[in-house]
Biopython code that builds the backbone (N, CA, C, O; Angstrom):
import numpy as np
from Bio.PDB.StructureBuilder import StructureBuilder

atoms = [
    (1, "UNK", "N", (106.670, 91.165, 196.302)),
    (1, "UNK", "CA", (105.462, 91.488, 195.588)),
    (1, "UNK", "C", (105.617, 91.094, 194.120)),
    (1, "UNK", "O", (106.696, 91.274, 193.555)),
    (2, "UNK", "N", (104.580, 90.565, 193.495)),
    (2, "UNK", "CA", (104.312, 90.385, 192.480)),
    (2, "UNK", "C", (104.869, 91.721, 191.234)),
    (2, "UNK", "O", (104.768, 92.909, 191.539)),
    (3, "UNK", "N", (105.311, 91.377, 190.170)),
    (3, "UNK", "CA", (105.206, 92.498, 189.135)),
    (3, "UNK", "C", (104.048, 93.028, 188.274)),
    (3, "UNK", "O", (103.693, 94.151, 187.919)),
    (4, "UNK", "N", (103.516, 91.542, 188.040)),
    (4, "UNK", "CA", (102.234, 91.717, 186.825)),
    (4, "UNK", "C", (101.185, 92.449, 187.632)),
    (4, "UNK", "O", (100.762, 91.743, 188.547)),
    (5, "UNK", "N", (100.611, 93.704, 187.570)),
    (5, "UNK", "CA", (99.486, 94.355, 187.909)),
    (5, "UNK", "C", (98.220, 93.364, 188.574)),
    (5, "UNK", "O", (97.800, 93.301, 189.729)),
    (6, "UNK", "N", (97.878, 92.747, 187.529)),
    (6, "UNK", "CA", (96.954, 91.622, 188.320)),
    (6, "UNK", "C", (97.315, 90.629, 189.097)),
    (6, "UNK", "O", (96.607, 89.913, 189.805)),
    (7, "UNK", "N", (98.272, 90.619, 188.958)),
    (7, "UNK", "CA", (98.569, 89.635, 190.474)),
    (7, "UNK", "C", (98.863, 90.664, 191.804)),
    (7, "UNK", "O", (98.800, 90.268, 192.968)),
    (8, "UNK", "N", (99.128, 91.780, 191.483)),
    (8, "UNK", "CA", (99.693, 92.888, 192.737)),
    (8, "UNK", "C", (98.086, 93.050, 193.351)),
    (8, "UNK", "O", (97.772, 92.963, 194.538)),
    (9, "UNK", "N", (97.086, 93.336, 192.084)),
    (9, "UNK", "CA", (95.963, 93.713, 192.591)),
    (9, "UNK", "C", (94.955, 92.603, 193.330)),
    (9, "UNK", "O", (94.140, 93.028, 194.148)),
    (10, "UNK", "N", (95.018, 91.247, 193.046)),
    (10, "UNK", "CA", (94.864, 90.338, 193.774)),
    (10, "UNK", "C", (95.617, 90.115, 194.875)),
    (10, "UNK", "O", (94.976, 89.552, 195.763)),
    (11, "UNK", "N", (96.726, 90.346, 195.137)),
    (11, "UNK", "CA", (97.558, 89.929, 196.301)),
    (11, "UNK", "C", (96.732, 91.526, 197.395)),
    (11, "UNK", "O", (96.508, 91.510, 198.606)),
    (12, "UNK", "N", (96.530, 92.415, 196.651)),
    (12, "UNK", "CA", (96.010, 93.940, 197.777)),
    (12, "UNK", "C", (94.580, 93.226, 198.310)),
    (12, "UNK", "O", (94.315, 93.065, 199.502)),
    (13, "UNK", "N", (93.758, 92.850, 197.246)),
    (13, "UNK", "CA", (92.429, 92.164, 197.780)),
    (13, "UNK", "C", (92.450, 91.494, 198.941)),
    (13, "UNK", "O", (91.603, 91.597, 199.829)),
    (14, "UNK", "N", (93.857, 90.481, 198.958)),
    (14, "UNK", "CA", (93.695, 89.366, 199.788)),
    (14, "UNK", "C", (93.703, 89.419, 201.284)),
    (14, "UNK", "O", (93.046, 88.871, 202.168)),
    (15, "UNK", "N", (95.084, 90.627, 201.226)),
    (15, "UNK", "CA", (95.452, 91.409, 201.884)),
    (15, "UNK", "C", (94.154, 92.416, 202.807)),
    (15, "UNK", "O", (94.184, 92.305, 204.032)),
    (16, "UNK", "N", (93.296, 93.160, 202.312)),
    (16, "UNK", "CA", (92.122, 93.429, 202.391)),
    (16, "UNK", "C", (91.372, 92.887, 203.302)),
    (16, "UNK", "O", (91.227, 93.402, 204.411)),
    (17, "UNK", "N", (90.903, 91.973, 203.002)),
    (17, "UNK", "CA", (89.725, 91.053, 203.456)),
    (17, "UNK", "C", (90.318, 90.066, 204.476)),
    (17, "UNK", "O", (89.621, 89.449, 205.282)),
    (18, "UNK", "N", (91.902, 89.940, 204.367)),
    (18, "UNK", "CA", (92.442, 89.008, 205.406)),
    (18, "UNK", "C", (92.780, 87.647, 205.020)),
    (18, "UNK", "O", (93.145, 86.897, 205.925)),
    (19, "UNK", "N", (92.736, 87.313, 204.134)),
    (19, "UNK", "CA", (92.993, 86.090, 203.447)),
    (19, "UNK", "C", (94.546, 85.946, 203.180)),
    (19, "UNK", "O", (95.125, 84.886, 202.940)),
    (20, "UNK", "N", (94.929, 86.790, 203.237)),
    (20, "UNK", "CA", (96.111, 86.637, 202.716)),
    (20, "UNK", "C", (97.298, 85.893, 203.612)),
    (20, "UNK", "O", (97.750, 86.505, 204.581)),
    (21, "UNK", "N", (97.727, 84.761, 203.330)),
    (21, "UNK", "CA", (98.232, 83.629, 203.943)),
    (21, "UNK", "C", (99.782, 83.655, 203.174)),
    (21, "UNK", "O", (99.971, 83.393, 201.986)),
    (22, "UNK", "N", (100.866, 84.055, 204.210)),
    (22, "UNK", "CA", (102.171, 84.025, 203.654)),
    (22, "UNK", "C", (102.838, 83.123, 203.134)),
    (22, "UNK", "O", (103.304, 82.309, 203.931)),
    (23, "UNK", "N", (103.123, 82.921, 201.745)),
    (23, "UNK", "CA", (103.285, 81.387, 201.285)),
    (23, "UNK", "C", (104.807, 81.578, 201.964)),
    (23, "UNK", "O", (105.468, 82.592, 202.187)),
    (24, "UNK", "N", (105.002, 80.520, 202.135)),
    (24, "UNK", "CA", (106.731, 79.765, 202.608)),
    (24, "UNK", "C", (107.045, 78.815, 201.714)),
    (24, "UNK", "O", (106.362, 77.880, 201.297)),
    (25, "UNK", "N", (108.414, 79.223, 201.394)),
    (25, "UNK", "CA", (108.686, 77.950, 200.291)),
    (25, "UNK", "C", (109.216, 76.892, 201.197)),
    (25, "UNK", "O", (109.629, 77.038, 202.348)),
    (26, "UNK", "N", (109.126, 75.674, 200.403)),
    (26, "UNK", "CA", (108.845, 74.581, 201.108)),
    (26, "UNK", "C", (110.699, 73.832, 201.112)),
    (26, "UNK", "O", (111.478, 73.618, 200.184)),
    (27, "UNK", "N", (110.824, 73.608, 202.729)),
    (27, "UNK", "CA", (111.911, 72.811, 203.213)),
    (27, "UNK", "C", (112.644, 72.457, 201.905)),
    (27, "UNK", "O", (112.156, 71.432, 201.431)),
    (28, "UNK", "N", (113.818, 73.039, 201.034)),
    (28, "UNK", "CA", (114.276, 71.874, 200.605)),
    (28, "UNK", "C", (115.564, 71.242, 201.081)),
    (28, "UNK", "O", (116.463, 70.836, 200.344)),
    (29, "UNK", "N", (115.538, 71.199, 202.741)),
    (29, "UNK", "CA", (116.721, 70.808, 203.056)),
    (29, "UNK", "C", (117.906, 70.832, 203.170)),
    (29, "UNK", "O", (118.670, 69.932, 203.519)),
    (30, "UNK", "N", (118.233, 72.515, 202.696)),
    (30, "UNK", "CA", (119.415, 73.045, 202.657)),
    (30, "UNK", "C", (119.486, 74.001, 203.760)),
    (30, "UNK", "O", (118.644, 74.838, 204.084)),
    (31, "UNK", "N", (120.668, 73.737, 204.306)),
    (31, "UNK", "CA", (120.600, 74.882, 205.571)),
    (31, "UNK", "C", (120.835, 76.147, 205.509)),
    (31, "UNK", "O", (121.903, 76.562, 205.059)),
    (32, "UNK", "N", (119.801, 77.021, 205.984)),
    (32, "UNK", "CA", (119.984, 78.709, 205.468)),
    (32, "UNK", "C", (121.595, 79.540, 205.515)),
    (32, "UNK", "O", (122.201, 80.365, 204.831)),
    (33, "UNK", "N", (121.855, 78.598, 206.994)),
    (33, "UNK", "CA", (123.371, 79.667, 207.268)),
    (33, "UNK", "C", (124.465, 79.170, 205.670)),
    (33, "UNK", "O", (125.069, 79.775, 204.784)),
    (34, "UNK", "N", (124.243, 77.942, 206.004)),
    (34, "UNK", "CA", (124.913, 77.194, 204.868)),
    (34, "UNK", "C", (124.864, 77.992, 203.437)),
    (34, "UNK", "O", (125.883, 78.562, 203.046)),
    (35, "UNK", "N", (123.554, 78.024, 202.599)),
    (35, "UNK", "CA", (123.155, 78.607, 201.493)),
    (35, "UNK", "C", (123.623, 80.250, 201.565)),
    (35, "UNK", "O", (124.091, 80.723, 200.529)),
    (36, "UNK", "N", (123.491, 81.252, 202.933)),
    (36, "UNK", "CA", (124.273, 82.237, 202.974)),
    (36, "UNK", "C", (125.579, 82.513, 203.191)),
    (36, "UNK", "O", (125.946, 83.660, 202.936)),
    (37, "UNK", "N", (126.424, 81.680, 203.630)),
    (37, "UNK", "CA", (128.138, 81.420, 203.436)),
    (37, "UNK", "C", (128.068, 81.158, 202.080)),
    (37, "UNK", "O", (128.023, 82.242, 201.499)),
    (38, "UNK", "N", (128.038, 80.243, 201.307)),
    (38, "UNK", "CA", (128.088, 80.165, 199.839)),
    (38, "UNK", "C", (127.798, 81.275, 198.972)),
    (38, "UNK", "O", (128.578, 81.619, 198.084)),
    (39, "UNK", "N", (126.328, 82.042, 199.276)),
    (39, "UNK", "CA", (126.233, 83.136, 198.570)),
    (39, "UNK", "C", (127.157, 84.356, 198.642)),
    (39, "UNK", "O", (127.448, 84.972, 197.617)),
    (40, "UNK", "N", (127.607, 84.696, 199.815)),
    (40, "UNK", "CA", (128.552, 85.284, 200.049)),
    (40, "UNK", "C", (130.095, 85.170, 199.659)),
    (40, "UNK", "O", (130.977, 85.991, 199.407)),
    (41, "UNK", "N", (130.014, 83.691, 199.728)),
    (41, "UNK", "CA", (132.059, 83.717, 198.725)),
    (41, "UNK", "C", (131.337, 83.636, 197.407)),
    (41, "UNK", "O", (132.152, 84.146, 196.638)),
    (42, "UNK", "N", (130.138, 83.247, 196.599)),
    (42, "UNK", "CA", (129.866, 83.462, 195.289)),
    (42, "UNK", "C", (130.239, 85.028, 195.042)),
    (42, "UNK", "O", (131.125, 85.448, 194.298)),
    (43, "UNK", "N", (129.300, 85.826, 195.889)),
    (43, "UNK", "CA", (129.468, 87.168, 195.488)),
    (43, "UNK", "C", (130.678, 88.189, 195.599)),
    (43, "UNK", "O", (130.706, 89.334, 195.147)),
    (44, "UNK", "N", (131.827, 87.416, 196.411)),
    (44, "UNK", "CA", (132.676, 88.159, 196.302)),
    (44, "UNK", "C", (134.066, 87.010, 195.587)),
    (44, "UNK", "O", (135.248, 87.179, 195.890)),
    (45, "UNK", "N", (133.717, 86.200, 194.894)),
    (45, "UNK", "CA", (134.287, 85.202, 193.931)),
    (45, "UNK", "C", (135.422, 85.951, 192.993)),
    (45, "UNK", "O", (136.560, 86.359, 193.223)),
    (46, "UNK", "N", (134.642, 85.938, 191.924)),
    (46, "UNK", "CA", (134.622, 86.730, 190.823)),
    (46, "UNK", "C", (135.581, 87.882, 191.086)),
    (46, "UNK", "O", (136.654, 87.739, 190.499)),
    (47, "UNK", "N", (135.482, 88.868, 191.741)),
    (47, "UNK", "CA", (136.241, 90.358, 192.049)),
    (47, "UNK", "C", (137.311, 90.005, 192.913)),
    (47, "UNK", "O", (138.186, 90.862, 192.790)),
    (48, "UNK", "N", (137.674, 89.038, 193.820)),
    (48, "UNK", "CA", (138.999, 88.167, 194.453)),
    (48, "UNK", "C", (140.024, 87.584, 193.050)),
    (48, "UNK", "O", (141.202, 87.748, 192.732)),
    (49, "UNK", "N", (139.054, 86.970, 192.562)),
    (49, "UNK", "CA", (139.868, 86.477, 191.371)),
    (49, "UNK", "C", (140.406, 87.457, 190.281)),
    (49, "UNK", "O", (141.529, 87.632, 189.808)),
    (50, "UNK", "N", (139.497, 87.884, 190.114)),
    (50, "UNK", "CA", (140.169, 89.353, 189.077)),
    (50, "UNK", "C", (141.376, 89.978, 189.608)),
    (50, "UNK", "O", (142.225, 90.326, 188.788)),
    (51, "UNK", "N", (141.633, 90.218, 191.121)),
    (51, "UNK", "CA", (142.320, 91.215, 191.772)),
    (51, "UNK", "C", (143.899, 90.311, 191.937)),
    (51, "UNK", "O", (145.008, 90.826, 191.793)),
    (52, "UNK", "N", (143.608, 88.785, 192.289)),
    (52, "UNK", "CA", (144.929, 88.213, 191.909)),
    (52, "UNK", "C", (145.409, 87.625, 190.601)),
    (52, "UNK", "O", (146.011, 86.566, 190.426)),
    (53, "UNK", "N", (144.965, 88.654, 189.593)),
    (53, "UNK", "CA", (145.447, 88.346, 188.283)),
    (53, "UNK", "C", (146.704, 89.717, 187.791)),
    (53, "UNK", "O", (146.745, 90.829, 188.319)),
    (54, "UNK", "N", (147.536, 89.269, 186.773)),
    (54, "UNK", "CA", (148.518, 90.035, 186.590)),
    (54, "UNK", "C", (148.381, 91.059, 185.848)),
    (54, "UNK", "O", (147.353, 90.625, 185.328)),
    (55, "UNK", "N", (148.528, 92.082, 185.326)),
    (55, "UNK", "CA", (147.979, 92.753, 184.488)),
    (55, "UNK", "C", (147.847, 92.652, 182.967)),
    (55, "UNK", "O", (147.050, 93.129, 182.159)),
    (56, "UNK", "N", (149.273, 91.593, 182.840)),
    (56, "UNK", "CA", (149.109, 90.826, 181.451)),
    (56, "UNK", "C", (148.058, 89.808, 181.268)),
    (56, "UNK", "O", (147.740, 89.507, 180.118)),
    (57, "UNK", "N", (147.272, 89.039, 182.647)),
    (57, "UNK", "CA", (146.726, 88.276, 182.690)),
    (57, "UNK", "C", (145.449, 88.681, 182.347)),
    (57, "UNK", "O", (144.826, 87.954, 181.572)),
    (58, "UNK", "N", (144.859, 89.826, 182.821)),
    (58, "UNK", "CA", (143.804, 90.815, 182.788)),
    (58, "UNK", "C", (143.190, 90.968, 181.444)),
    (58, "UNK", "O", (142.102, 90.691, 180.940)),
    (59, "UNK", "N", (144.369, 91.549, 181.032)),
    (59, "UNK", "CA", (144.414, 92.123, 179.496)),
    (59, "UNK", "C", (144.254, 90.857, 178.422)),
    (59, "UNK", "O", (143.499, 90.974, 177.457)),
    (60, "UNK", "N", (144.912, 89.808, 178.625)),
    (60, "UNK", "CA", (144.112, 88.693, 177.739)),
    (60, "UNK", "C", (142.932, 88.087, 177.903)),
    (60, "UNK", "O", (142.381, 87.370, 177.067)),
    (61, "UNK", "N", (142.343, 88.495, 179.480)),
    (61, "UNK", "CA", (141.380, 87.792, 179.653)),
    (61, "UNK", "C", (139.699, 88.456, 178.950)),
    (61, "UNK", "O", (138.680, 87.949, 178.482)),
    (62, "UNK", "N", (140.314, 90.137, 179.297)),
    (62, "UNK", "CA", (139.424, 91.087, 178.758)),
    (62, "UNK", "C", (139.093, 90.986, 176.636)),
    (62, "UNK", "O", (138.171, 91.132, 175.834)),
    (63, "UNK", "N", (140.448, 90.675, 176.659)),
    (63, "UNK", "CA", (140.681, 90.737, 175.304)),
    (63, "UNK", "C", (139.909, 89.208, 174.651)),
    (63, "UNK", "O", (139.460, 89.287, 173.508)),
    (64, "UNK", "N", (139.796, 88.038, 175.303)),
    (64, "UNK", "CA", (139.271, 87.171, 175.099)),
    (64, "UNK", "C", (137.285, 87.532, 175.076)),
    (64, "UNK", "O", (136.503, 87.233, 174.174)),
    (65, "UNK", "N", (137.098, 87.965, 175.880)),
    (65, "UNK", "CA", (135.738, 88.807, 176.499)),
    (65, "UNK", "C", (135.444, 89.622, 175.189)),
    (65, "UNK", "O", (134.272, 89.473, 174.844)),
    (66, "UNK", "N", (136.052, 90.309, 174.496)),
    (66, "UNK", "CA", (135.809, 91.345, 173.778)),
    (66, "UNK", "C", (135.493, 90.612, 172.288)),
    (66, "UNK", "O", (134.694, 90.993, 171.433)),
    (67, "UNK", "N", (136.256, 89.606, 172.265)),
    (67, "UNK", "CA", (136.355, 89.002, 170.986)),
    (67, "UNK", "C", (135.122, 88.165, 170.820)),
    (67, "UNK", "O", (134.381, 88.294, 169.845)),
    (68, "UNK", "N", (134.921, 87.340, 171.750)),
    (68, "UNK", "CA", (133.327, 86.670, 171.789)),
    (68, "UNK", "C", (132.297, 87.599, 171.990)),
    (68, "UNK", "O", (131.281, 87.540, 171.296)),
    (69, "UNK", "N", (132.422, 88.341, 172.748)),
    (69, "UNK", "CA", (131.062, 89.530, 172.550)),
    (69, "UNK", "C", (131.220, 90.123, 170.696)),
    (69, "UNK", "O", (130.223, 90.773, 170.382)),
    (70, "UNK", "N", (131.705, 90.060, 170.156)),
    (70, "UNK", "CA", (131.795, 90.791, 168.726)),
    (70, "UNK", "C", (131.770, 89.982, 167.800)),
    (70, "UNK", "O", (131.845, 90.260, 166.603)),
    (71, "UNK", "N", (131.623, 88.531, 168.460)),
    (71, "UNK", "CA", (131.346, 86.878, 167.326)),
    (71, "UNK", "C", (129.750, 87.007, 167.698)),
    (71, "UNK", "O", (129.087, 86.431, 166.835)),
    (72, "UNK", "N", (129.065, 87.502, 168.568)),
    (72, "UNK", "CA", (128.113, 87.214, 168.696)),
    (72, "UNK", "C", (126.948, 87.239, 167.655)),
    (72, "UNK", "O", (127.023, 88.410, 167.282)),
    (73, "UNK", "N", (125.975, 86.712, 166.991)),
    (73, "UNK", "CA", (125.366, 87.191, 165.852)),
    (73, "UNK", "C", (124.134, 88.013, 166.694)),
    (73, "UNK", "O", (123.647, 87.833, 167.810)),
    (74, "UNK", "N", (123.959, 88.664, 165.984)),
    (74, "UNK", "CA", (122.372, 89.511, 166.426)),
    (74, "UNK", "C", (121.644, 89.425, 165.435)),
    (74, "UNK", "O", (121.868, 89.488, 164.226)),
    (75, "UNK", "N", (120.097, 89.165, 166.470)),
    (75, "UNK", "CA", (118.892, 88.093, 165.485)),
    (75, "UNK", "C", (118.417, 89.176, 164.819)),
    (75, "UNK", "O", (117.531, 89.042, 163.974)),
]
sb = StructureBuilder()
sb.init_structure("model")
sb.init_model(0)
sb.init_chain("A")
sb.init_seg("    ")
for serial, (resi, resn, name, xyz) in enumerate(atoms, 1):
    if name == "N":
        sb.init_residue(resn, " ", resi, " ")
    sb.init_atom(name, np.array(xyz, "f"), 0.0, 1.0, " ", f" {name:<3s}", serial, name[0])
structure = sb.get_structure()
């Protein structure tokens, strides 16, 4: 569903009266199982990698993290 109010309240109309035609996004040729194996080692990427790091490794990496978040300028 939509967020913006007027589009929620147009999408209820459409809905309503019967018009309402389920858009499908269009083929782009990537295979679903495919695109969900990938999303799945994406999402558990990140937290694998953290877990085979050393604790000295951790600690510089955090410490690197900390230092660019505090270079950051705020507008």
């Amino acid at each position: 569903m939509p967020r913006d109010t007027n589009q929620v309240a147009h999408k209820v109309l459409q809905i309503t009266i019967g018009e309402d035609v389920e858009q499908r996004k269009p083929d782009d040729g990537k295979n679903p199982a495919a695109v969900a194996l990938g999303r799945l080692g994406g999402k558990k990427g990140g937290k694998a990698r953290w877990a085979k790091l050393t604790a000295e490794q951790r600690s510089e990496a955090a410490s690197l993290v900390a230092q660019a978040r505090w270079r950051k300028k705020k507008h």
